[in-house]
PDB file of N, H, CA, C and O in Angstrom:
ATOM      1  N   UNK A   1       2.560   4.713 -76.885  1.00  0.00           N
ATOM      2  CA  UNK A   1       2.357   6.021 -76.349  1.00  0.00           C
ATOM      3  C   UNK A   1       0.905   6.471 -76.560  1.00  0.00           C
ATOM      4  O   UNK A   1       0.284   7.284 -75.874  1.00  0.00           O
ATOM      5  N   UNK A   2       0.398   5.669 -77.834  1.00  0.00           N
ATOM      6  H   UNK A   2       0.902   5.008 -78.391  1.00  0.00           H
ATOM      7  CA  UNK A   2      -1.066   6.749 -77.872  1.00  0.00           C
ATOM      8  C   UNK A   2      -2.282   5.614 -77.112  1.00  0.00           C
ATOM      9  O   UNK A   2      -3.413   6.047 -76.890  1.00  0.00           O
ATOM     10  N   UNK A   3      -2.125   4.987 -76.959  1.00  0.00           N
ATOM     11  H   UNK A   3      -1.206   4.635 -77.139  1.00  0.00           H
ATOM     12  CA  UNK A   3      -2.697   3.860 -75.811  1.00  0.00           C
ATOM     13  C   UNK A   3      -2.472   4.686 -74.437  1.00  0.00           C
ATOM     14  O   UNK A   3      -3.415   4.969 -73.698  1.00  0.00           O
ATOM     15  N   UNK A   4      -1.325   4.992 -74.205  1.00  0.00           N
ATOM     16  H   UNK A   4      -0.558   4.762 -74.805  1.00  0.00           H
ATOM     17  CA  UNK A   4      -1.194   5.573 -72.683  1.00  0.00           C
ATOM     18  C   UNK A   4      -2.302   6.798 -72.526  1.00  0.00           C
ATOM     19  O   UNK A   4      -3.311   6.843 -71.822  1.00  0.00           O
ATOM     20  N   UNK A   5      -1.775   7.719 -73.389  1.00  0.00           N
ATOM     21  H   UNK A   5      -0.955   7.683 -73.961  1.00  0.00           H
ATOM     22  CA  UNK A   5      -3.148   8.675 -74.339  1.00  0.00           C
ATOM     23  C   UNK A   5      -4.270   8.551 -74.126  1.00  0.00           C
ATOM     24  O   UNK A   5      -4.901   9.542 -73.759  1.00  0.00           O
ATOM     25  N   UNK A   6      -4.828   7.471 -74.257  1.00  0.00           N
ATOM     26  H   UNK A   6      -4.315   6.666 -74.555  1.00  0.00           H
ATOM     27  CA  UNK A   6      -6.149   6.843 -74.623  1.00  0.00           C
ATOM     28  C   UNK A   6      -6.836   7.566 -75.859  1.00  0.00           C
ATOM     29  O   UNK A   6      -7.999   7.956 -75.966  1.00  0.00           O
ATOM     30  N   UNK A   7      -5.392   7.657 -77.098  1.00  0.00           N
ATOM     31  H   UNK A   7      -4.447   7.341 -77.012  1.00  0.00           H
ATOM     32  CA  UNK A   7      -5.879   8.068 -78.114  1.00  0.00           C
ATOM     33  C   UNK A   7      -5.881   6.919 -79.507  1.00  0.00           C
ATOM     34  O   UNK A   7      -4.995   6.086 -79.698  1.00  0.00           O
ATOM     35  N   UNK A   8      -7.013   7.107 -80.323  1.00  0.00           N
ATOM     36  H   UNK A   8      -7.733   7.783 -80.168  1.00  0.00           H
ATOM     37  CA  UNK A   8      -6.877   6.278 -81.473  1.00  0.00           C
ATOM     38  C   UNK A   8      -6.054   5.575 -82.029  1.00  0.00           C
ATOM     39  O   UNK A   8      -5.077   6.235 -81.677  1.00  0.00           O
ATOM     40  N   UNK A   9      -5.415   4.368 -82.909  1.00  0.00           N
ATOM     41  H   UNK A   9      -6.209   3.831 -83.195  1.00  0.00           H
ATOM     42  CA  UNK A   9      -4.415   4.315 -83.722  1.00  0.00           C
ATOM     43  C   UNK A   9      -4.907   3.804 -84.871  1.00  0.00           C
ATOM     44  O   UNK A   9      -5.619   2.801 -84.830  1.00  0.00           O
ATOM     45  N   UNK A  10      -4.553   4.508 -86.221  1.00  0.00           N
ATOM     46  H   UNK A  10      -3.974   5.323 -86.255  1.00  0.00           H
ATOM     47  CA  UNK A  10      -5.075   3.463 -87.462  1.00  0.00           C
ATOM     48  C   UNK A  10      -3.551   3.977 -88.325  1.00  0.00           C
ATOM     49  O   UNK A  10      -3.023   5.019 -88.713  1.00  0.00           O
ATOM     50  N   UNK A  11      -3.365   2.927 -88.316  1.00  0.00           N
ATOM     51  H   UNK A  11      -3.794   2.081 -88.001  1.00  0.00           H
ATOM     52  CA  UNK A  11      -2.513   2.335 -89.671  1.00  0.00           C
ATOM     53  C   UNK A  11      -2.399   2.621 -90.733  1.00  0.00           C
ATOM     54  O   UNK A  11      -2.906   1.720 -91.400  1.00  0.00           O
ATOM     55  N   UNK A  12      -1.875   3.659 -91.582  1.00  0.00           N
ATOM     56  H   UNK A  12      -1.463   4.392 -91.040  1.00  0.00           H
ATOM     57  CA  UNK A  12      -2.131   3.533 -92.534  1.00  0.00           C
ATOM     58  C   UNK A  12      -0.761   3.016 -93.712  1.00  0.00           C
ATOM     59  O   UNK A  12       0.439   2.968 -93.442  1.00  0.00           O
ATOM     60  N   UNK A  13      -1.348   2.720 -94.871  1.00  0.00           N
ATOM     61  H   UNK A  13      -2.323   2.759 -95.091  1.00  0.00           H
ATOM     62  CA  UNK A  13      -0.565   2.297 -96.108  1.00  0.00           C
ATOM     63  C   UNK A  13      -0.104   0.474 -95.802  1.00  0.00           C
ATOM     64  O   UNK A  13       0.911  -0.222 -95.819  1.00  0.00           O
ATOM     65  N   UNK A  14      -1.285   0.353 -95.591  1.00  0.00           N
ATOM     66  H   UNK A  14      -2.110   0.919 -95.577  1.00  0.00           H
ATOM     67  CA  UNK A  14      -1.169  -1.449 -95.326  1.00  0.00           C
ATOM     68  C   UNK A  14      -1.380  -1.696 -96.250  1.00  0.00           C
ATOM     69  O   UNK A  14      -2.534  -1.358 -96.511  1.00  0.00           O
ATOM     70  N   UNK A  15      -0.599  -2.443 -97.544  1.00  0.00           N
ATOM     71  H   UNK A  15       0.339  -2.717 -97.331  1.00  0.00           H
ATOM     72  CA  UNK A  15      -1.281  -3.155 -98.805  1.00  0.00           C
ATOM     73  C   UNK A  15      -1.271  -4.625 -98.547  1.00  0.00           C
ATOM     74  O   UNK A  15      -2.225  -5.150 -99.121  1.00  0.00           O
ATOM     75  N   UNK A  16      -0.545  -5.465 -97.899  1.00  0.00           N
ATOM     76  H   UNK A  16       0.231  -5.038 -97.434  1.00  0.00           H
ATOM     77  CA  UNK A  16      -0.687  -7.058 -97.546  1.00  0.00           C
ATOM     78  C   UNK A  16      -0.981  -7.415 -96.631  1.00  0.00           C
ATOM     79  O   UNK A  16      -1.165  -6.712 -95.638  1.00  0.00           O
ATOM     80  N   UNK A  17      -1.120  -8.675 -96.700  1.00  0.00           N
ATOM     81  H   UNK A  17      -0.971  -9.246 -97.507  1.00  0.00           H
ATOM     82  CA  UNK A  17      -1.311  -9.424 -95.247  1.00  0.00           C
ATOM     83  C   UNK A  17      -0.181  -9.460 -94.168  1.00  0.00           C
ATOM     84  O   UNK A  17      -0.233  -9.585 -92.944  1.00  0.00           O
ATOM     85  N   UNK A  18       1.243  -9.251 -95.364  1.00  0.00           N
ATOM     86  H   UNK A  18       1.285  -9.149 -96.358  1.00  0.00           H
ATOM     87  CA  UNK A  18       2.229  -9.389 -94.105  1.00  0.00           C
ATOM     88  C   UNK A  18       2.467  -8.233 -93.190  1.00  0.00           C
ATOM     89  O   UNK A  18       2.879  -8.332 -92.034  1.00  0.00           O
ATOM     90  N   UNK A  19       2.128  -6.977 -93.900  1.00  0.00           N
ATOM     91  H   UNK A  19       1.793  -6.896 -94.839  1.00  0.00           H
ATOM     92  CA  UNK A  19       1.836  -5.689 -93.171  1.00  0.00           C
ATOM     93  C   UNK A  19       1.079  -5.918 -91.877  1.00  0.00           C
ATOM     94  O   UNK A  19       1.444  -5.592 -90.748  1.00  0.00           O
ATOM     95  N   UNK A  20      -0.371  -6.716 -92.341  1.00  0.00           N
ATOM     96  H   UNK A  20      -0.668  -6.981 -93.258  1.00  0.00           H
ATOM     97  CA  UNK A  20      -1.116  -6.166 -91.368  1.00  0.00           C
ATOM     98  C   UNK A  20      -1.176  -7.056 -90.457  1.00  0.00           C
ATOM     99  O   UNK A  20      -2.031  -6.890 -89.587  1.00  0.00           O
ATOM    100  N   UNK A  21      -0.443  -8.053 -90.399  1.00  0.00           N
ATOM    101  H   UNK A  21       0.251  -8.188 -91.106  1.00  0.00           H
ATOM    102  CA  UNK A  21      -0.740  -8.654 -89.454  1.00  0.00           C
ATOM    103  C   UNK A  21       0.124  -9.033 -87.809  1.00  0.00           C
ATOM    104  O   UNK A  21      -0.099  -9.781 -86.857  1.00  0.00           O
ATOM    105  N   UNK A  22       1.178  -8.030 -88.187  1.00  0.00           N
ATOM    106  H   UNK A  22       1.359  -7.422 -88.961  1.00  0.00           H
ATOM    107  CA  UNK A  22       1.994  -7.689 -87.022  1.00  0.00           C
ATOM    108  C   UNK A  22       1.143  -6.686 -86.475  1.00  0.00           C
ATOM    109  O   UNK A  22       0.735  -6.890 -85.331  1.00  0.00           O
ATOM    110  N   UNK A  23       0.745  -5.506 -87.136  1.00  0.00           N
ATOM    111  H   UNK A  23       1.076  -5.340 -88.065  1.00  0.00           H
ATOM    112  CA  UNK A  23       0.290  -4.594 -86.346  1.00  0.00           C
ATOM    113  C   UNK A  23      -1.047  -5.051 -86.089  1.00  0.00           C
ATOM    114  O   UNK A  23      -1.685  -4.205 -85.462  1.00  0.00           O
ATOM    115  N   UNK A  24      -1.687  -6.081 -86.352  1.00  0.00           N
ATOM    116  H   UNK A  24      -1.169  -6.768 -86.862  1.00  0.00           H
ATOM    117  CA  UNK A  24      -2.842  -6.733 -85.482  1.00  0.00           C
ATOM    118  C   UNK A  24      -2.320  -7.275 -84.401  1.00  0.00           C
ATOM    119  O   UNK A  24      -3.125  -7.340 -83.472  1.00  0.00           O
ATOM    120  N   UNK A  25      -1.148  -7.735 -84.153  1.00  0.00           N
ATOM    121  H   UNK A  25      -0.494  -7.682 -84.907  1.00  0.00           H
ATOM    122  CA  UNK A  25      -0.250  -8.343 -83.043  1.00  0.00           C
ATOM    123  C   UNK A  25      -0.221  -7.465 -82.292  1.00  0.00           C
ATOM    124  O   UNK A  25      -0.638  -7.700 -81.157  1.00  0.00           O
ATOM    125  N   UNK A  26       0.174  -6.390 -82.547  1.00  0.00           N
ATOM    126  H   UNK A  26       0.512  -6.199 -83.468  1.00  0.00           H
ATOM    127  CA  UNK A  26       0.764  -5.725 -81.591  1.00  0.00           C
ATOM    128  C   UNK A  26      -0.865  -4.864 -80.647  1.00  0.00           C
ATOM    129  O   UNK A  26      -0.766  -4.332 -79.542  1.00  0.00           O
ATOM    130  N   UNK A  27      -1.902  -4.935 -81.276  1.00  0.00           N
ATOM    131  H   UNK A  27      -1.983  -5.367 -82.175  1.00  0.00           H
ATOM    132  CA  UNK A  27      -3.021  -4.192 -80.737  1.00  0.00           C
ATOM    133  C   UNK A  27      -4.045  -3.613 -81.569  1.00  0.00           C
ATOM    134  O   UNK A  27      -5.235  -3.666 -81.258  1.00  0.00           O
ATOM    135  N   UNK A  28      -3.503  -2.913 -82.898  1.00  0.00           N
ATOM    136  H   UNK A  28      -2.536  -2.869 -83.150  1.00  0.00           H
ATOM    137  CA  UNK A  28      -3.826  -1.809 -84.044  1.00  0.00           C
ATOM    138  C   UNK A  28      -5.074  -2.757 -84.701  1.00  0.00           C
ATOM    139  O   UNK A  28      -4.878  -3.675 -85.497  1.00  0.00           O
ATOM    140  N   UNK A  29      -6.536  -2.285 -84.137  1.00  0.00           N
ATOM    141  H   UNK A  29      -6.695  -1.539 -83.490  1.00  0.00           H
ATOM    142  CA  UNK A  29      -7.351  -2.556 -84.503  1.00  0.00           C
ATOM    143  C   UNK A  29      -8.126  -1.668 -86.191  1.00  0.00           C
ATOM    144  O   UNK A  29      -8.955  -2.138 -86.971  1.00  0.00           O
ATOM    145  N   UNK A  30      -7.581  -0.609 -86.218  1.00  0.00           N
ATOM    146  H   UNK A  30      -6.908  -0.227 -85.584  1.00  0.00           H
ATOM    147  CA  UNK A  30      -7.817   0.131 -87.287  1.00  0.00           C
ATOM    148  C   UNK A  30      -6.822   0.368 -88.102  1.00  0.00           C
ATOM    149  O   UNK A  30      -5.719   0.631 -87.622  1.00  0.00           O
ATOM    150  N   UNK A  31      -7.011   0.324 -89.459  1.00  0.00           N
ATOM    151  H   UNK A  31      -7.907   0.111 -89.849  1.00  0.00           H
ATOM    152  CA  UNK A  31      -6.080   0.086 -90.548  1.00  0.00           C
ATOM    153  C   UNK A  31      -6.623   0.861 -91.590  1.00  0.00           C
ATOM    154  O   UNK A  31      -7.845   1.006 -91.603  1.00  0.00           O
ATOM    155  N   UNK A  32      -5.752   1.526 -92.701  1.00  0.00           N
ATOM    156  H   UNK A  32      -4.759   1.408 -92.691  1.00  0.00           H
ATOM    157  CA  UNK A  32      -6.581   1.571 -94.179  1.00  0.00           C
ATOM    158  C   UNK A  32      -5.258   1.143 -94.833  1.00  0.00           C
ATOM    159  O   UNK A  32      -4.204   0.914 -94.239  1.00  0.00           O
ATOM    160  N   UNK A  33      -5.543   1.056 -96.475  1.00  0.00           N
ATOM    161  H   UNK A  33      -6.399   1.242 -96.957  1.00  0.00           H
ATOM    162  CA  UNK A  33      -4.526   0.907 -97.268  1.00  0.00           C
ATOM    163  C   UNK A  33      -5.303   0.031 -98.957  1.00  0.00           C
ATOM    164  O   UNK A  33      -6.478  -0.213 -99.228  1.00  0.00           O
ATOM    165  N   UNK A  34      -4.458  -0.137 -99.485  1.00  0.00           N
ATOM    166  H   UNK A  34      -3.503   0.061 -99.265  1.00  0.00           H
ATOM    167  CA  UNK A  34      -4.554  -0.820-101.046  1.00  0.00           C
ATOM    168  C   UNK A  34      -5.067  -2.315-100.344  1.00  0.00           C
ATOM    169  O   UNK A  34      -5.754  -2.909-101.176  1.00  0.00           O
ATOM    170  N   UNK A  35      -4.958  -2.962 -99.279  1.00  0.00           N
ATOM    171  H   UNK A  35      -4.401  -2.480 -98.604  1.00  0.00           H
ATOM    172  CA  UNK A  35      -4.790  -4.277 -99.011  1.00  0.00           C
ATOM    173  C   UNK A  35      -6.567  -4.406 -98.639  1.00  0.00           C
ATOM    174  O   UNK A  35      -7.019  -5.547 -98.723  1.00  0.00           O
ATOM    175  N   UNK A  36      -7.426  -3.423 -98.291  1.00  0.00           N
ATOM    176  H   UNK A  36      -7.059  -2.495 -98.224  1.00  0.00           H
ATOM    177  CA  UNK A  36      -8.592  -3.221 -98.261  1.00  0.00           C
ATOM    178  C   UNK A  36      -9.442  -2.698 -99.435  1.00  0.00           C
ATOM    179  O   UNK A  36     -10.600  -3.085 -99.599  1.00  0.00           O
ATOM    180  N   UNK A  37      -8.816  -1.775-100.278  1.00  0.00           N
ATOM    181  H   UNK A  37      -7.876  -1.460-100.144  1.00  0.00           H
ATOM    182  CA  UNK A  37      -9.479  -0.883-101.359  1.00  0.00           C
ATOM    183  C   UNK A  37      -8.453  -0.085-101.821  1.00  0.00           C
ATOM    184  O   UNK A  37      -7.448   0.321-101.238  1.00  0.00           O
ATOM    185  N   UNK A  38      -8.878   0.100-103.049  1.00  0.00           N
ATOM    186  H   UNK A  38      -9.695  -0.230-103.523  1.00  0.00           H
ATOM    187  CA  UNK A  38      -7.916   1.298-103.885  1.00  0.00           C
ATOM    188  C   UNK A  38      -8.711   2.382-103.004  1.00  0.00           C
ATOM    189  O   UNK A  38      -9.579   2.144-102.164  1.00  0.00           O
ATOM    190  N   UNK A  39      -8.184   3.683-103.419  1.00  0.00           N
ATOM    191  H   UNK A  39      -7.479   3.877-104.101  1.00  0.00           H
ATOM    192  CA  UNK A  39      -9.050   4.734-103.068  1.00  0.00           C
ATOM    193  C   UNK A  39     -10.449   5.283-104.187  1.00  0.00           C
ATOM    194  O   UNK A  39     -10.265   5.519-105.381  1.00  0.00           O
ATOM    195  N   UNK A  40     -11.509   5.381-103.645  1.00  0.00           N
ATOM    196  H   UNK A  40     -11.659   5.189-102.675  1.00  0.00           H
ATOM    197  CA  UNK A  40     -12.480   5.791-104.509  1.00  0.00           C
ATOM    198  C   UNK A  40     -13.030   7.088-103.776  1.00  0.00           C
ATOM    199  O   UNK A  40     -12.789   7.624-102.694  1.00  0.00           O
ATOM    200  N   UNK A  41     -14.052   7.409-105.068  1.00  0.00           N
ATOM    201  H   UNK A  41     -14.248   6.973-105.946  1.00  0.00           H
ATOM    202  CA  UNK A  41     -15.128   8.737-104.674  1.00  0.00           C
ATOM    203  C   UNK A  41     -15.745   8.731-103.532  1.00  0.00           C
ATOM    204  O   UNK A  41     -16.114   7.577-103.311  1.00  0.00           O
ATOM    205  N   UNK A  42     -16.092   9.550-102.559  1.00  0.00           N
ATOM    206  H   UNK A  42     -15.792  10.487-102.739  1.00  0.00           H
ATOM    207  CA  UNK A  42     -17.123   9.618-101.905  1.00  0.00           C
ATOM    208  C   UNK A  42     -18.475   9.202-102.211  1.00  0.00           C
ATOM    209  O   UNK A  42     -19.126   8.776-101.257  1.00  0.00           O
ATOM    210  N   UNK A  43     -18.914   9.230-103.110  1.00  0.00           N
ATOM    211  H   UNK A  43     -18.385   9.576-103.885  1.00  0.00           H
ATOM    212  CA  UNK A  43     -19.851   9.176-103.507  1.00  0.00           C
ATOM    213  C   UNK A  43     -20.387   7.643-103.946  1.00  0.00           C
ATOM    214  O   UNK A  43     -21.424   7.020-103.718  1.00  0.00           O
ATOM    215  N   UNK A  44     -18.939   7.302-104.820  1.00  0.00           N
ATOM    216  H   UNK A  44     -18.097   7.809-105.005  1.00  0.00           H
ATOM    217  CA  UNK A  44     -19.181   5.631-104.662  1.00  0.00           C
ATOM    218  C   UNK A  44     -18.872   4.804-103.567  1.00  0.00           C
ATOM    219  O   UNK A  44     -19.131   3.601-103.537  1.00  0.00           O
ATOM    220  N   UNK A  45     -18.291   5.468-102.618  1.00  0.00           N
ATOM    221  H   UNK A  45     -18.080   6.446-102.642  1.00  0.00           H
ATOM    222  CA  UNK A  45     -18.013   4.922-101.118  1.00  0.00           C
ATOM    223  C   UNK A  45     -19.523   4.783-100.425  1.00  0.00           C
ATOM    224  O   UNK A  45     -19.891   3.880 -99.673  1.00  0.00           O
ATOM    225  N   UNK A  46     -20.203   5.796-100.833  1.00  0.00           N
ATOM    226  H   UNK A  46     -19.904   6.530-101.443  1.00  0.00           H
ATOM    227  CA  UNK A  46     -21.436   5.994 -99.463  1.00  0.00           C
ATOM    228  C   UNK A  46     -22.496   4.707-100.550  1.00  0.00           C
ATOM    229  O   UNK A  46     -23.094   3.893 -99.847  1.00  0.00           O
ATOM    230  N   UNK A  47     -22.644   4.589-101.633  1.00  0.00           N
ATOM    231  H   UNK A  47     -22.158   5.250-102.204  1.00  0.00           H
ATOM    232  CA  UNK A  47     -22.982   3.764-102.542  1.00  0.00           C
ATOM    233  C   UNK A  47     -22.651   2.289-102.483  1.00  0.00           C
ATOM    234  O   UNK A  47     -23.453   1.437-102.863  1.00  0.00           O
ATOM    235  N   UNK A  48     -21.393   1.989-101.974  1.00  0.00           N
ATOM    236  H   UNK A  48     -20.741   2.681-101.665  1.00  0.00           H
ATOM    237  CA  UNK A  48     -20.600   0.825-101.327  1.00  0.00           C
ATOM    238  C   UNK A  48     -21.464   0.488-100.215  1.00  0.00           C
ATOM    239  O   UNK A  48     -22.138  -0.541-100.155  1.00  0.00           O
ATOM    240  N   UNK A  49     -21.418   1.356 -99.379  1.00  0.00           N
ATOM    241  H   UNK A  49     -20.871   2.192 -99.428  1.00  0.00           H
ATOM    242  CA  UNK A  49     -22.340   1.408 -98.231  1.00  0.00           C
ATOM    243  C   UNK A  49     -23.713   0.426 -97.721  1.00  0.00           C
ATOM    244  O   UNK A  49     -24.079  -0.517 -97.020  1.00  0.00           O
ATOM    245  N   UNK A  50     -24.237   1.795 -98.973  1.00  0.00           N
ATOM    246  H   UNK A  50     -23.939   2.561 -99.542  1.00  0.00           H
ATOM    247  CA  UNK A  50     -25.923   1.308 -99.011  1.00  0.00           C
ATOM    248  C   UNK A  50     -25.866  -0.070 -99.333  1.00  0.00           C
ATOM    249  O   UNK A  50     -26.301  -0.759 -98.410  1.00  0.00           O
ATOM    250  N   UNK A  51     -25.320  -0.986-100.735  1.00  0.00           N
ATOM    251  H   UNK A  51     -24.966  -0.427-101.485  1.00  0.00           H
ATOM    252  CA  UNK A  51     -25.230  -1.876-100.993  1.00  0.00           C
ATOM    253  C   UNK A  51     -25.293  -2.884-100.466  1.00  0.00           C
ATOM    254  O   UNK A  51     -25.883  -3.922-100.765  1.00  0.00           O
ATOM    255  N   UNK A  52     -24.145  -2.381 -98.942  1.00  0.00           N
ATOM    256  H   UNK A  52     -23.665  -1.538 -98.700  1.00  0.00           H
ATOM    257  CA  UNK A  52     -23.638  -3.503 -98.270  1.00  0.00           C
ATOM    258  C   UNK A  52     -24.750  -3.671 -97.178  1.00  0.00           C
ATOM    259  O   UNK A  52     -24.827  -4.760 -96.609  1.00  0.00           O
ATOM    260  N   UNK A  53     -25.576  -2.707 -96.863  1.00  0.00           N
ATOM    261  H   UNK A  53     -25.514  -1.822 -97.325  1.00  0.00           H
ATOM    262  CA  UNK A  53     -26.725  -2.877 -95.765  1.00  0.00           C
ATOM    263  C   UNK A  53     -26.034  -2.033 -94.493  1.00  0.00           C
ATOM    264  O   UNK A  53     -26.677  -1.988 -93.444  1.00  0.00           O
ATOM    265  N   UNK A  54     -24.944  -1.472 -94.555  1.00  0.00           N
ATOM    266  H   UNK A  54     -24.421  -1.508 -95.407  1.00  0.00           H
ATOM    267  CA  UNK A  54     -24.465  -0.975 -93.484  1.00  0.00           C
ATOM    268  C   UNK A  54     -24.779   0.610 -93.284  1.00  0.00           C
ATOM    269  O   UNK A  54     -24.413   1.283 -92.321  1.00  0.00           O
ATOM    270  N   UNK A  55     -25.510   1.044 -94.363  1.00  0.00           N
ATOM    271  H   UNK A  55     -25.808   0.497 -95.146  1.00  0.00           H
ATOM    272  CA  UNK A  55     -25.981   2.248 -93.726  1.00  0.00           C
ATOM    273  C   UNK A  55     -27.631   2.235 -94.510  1.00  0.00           C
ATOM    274  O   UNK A  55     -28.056   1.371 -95.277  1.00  0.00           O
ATOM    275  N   UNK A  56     -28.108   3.064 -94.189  1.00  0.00           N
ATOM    276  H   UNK A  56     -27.762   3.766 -93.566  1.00  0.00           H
ATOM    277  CA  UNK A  56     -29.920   2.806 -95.040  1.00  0.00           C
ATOM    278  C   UNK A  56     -29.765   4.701 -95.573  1.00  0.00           C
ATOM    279  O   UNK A  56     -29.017   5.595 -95.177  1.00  0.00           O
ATOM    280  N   UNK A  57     -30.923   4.665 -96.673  1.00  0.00           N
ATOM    281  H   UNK A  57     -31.531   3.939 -96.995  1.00  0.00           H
ATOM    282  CA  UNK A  57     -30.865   5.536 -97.067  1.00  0.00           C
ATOM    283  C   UNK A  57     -31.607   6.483 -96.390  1.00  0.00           C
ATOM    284  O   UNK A  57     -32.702   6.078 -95.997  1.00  0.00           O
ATOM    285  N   UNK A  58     -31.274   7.828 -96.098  1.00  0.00           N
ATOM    286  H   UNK A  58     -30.385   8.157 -96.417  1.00  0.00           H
ATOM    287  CA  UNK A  58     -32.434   8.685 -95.392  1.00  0.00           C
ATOM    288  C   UNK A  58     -33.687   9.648 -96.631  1.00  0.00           C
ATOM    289  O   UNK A  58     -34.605  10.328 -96.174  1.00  0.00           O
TER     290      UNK A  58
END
């Protein structure tokens, strides 16, 4: 239905592989859950970030 939409879908509370990999079957390109990251700070998230080269500092 949210495809017909042409609205978003993300997944959430995926902790395994066996979770996620039906709903990669089925289309569900966006996901969060334990199976990616616990949950952290903002702050060490945007820090994650920089680290990784995926954002630069302004």
């Amino acid at each position: 239905m949210a495809r017909s939409l042409r609205m978003g879908i993300i997944a959430e509370g995926v902790e395994t592989s066996p979770l996620l990999t039906p709903l990669s079957n089925m289309g569900c390109k966006v996901a969060q859950g334990y199976y990616f990251s616990k949950p952290i700070e903002a702050e060490a998230f945007h820090r994650l970030l920089l680290e990784k080269g995926l954002i630069t500092k302004r």
